[in-house]
Rosetta silent file (secondary structure, phi, psi, omega in degrees, C-alpha in Angstrom):
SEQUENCE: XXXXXXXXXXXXXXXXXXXXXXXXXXXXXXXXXXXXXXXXXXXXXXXXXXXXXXXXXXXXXXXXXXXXXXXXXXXXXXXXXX
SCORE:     score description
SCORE:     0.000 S_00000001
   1 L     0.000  -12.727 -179.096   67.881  -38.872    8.880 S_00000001
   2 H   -60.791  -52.564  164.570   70.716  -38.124   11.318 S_00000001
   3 H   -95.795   21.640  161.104   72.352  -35.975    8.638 S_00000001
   4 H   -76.027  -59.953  160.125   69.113  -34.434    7.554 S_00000001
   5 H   -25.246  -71.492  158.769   69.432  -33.579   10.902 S_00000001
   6 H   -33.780  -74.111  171.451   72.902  -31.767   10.798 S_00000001
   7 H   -37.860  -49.058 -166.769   71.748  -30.062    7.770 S_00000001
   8 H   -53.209  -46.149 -174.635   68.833  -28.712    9.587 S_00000001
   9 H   -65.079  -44.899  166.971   70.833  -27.483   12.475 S_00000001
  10 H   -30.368  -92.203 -178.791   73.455  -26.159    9.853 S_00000001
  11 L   -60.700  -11.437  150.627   70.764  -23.656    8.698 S_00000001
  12 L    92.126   22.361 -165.998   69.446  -22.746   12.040 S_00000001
  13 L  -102.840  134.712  168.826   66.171  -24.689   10.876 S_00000001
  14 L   -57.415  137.231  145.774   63.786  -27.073   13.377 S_00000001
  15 L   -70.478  129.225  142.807   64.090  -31.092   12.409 S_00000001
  16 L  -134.928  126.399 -171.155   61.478  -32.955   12.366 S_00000001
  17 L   -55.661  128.357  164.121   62.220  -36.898   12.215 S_00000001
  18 L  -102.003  157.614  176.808   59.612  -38.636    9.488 S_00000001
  19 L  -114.981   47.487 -125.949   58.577  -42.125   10.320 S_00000001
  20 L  -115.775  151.640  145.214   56.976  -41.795    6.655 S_00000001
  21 L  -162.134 -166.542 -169.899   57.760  -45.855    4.546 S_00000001
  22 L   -86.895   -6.497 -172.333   56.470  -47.584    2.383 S_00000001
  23 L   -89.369  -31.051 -156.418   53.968  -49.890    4.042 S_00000001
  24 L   103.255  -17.576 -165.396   52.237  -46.838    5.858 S_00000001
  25 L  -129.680  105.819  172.349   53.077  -47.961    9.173 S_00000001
  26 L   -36.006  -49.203 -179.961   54.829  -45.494   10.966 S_00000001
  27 L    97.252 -132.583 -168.513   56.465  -47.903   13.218 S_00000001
  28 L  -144.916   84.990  162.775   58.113  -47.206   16.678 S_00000001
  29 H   -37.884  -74.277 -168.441   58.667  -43.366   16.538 S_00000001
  30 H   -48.320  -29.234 -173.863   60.886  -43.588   20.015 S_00000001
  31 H   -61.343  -61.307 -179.898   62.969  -46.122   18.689 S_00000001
  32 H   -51.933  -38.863 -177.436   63.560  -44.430   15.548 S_00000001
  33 H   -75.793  -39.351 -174.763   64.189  -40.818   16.988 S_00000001
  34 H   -67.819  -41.042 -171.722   66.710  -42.910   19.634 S_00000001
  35 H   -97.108    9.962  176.560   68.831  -44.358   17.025 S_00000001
  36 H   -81.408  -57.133 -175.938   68.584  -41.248   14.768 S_00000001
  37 H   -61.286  -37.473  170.802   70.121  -39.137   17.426 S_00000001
  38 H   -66.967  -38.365 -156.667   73.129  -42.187   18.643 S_00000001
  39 H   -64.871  -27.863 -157.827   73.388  -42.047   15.135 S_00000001
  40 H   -91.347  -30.209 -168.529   74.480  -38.202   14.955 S_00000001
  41 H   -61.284  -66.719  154.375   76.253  -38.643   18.293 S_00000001
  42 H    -6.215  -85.255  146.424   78.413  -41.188   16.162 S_00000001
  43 H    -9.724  -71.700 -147.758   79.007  -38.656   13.564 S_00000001
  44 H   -76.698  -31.397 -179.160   80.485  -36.836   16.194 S_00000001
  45 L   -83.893    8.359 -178.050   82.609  -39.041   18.622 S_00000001
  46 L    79.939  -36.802 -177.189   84.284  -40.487   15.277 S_00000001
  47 L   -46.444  -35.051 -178.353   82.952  -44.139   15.899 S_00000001
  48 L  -138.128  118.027 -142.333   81.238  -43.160   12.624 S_00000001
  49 L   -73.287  153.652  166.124   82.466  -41.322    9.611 S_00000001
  50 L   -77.759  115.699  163.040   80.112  -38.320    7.775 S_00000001
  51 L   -34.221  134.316  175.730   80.166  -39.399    4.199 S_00000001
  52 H   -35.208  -57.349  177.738   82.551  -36.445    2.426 S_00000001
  53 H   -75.282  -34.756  149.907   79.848  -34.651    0.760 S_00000001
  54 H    -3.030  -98.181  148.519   78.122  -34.468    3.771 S_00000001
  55 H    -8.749  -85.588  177.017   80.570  -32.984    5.386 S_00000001
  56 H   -64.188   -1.397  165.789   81.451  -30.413    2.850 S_00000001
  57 H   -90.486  -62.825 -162.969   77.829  -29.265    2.479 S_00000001
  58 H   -65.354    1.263  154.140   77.069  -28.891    6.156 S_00000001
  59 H   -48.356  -75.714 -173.765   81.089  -27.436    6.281 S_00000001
  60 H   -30.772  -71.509 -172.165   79.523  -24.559    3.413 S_00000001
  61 H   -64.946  -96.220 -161.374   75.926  -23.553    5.430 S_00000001
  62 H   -43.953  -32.404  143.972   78.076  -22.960    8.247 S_00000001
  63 H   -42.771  -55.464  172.005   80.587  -20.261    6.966 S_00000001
  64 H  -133.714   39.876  173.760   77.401  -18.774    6.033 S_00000001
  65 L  -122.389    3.066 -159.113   74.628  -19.265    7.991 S_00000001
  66 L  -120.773  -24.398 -173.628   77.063  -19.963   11.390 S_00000001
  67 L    74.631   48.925  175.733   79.984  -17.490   10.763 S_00000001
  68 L    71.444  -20.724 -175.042   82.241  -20.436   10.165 S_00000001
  69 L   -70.689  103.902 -160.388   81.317  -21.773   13.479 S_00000001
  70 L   -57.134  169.350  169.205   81.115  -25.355   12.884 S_00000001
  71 L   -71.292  117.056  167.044   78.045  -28.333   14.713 S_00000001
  72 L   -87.145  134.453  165.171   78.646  -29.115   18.038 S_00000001
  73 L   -33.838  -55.847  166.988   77.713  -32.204   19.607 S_00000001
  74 L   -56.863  -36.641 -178.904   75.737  -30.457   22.359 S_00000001
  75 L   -42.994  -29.092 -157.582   73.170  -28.972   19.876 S_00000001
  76 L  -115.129  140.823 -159.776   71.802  -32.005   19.501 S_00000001
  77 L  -131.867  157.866 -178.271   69.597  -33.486   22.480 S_00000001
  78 L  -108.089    5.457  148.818   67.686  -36.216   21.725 S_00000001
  79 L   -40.854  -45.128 -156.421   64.776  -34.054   23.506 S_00000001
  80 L   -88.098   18.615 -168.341   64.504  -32.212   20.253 S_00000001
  81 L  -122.492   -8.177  168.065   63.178  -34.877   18.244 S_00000001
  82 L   -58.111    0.000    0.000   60.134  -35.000   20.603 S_00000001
């Protein structure tokens, strides 16, 4: 969901993290929202690559929802997933 995230952000839209599976049982929301957000953090410090198409979608929605101005690391607080 970490680049569900991006996309979201991309488009100037609120995220909201689902803890939705297949059993029914949401699980352990804080956990999940904490490693969704190191996950995007990742993304960003390079330790972990965006898959390409990724990339080149949430590259696109920014030229024209952002005015080219690409996703910064600070947008995303791990607050916002609260």
């Amino acid at each position: 969901q970490a680049i569900e995230w991006m996309f979201s952000k991309a488009f100037g839209r609120k995220f909201r993290v689902s803890l939705d599976n297949l059993t029914g049982d949401g699980g352990d929301g804080s956990s999940f929202k904490d490693n969704v957000y190191a996950q995007v953090q990742r993304y960003f410090s390079g330790e972990a690559k965006l898959p390409r198409d990724a990339k080149r979608f949430i590259d696109c929605i920014c030229v024209c929802t952002r005015a080219g101005k690409s996703l910064q690391s600070d947008e995303f607080q791990r607050e916002m997933l609260d």
